[in-house]
C-alpha positions as a printed NumPy array, in Angstrom:
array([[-17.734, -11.482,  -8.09 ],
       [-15.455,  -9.168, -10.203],
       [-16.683,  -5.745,  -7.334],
       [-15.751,  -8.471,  -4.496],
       [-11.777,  -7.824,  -5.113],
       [-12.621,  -4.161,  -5.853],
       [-14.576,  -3.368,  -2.444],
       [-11.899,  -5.142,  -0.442],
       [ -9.412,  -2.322,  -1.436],
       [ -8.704,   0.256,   1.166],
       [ -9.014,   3.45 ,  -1.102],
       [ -5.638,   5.363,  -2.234],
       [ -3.599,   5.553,   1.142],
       [ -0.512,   7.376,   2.585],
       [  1.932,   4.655,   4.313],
       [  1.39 ,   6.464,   7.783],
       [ -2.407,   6.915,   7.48 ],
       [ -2.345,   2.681,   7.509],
       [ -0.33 ,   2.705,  11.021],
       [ -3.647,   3.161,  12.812],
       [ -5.166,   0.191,  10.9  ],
       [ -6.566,  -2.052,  13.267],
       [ -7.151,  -6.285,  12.771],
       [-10.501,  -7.498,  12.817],
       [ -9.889, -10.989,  12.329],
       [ -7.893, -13.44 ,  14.249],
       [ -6.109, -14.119,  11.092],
       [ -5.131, -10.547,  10.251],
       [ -7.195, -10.956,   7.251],
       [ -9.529,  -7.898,   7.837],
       [ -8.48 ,  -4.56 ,   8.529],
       [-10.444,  -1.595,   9.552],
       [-10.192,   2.296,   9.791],
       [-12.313,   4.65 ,  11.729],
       [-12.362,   8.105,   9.954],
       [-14.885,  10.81 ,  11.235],
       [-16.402,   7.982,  13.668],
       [-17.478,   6.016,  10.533],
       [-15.482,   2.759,  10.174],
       [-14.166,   1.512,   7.411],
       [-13.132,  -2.031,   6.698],
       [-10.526,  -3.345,   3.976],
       [ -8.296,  -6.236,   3.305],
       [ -5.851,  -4.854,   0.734],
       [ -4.043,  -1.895,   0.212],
       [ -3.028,   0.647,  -2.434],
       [  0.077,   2.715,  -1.802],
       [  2.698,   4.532,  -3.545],
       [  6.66 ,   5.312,  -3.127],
       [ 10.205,   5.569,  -3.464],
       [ 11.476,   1.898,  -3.618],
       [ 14.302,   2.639,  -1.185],
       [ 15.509,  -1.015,  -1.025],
       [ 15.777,  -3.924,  -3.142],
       [ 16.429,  -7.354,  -1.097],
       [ 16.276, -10.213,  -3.211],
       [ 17.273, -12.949,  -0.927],
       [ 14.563, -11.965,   1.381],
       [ 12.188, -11.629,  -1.574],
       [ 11.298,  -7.706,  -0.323],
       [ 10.922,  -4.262,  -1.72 ],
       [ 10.839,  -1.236,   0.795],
       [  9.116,   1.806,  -0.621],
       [  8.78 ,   5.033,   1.332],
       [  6.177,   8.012,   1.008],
       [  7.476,  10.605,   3.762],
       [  4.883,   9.326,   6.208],
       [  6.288,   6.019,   6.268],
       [  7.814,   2.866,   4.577],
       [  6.091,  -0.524,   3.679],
       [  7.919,  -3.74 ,   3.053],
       [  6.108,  -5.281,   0.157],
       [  6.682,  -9.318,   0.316],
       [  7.374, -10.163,  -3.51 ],
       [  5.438, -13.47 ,  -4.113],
       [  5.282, -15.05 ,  -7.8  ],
       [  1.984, -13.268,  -8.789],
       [  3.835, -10.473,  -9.772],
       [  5.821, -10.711, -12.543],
       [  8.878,  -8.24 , -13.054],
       [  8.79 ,  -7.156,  -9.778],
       [ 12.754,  -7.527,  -9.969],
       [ 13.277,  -5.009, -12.379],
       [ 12.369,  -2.284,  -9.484],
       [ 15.702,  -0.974,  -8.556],
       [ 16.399,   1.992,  -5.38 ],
       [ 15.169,   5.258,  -6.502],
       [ 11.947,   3.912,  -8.643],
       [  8.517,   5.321,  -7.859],
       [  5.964,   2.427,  -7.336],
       [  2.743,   1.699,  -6.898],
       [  1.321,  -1.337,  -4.884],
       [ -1.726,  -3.213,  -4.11 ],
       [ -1.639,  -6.008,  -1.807],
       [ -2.811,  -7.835,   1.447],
       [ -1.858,  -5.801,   4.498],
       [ -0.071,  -8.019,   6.613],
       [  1.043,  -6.384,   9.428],
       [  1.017,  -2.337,  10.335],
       [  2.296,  -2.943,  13.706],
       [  5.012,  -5.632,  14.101],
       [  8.041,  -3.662,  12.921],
       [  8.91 ,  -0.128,  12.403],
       [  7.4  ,  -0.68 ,   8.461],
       [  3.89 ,  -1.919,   6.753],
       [  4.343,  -5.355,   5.472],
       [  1.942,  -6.041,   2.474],
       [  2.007,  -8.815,   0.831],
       [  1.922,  -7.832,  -2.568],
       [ -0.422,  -8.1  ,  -5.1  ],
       [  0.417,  -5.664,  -8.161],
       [  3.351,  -3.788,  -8.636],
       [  4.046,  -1.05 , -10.875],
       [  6.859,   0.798, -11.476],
       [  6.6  ,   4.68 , -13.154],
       [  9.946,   4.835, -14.716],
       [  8.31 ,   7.18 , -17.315],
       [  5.98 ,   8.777, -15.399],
       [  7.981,  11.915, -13.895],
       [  5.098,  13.708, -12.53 ],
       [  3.028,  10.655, -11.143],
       [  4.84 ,  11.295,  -7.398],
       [  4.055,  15.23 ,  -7.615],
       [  0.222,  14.042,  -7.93 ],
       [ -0.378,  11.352,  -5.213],
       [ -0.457,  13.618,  -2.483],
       [ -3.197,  15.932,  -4.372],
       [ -5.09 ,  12.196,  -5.344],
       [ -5.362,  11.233,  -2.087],
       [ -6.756,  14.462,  -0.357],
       [ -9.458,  14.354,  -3.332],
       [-10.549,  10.888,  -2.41 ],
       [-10.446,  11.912,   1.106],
       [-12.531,  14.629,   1.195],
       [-14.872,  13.4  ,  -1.326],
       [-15.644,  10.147,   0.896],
       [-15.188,  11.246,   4.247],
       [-16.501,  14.991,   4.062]])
């Protein structure tokens, strides 16, 4: 049960490599990726970004990672997710809910974390996800 949540998590992900996620369900429950003709199917995501907007009446964050932005729905899961201001650098796991409806990702969020202390953590996502990449898909 506890490797059910863990395979259901699309693996370390730039913002615009989710725009060609496709639903697999009528229910936009189940996503899926096709990467070197292999497909790949997922339900939440893992991203990372510059929180570029903080809107608490609509109960979003928007985080950007130069290939895109993601509106991350703040539900009451996750706890100090209001202490993100603009210019944080954030990482996210949540339920993709849309990667086509608007000109943004919405994910409805799961975890948030912010790396206020962390100055280098941005530098290395890049590098973290072309790892991952070629070590699964290669």
């Amino acid at each position: 049960m506890v490797g059910q949540f863990i395979d259901t998590v699309w693996r370390k992900s730039f913002i615009g490599d989710l725009r060609r996620a496709m639903s697999t369900s009528h229910d936009d429950s189940q996503w899926a990726i096709v990467r070197n003709g292999k497909t790949y199917q997922f339900q939440f995501v893992w991203v990372q970004g510059l929180c570029t907007k903080v809107d608490k009446n609509a109960g979003i964050i928007v985080i950007e990672d130069a290939t895109g932005q993601a509106e991350l729905k703040i539900t009451t899961r996750v706890k100090d997710a209001w202490s993100t201001v603009e210019g944080d650098y954030v990482m996210a796991v949540g339920k993709l809910v849309s990667a086509t409806s608007s000109d943004r990702l919405i994910i409805d969020l799961y975890k948030l974390q912010c790396f206020k202390t962390v100055t280098k953590t941005e530098l290395q996502w890049p590098f973290e996800i072309v790892d991952i990449t070629r070590r699964v898909y290669h």
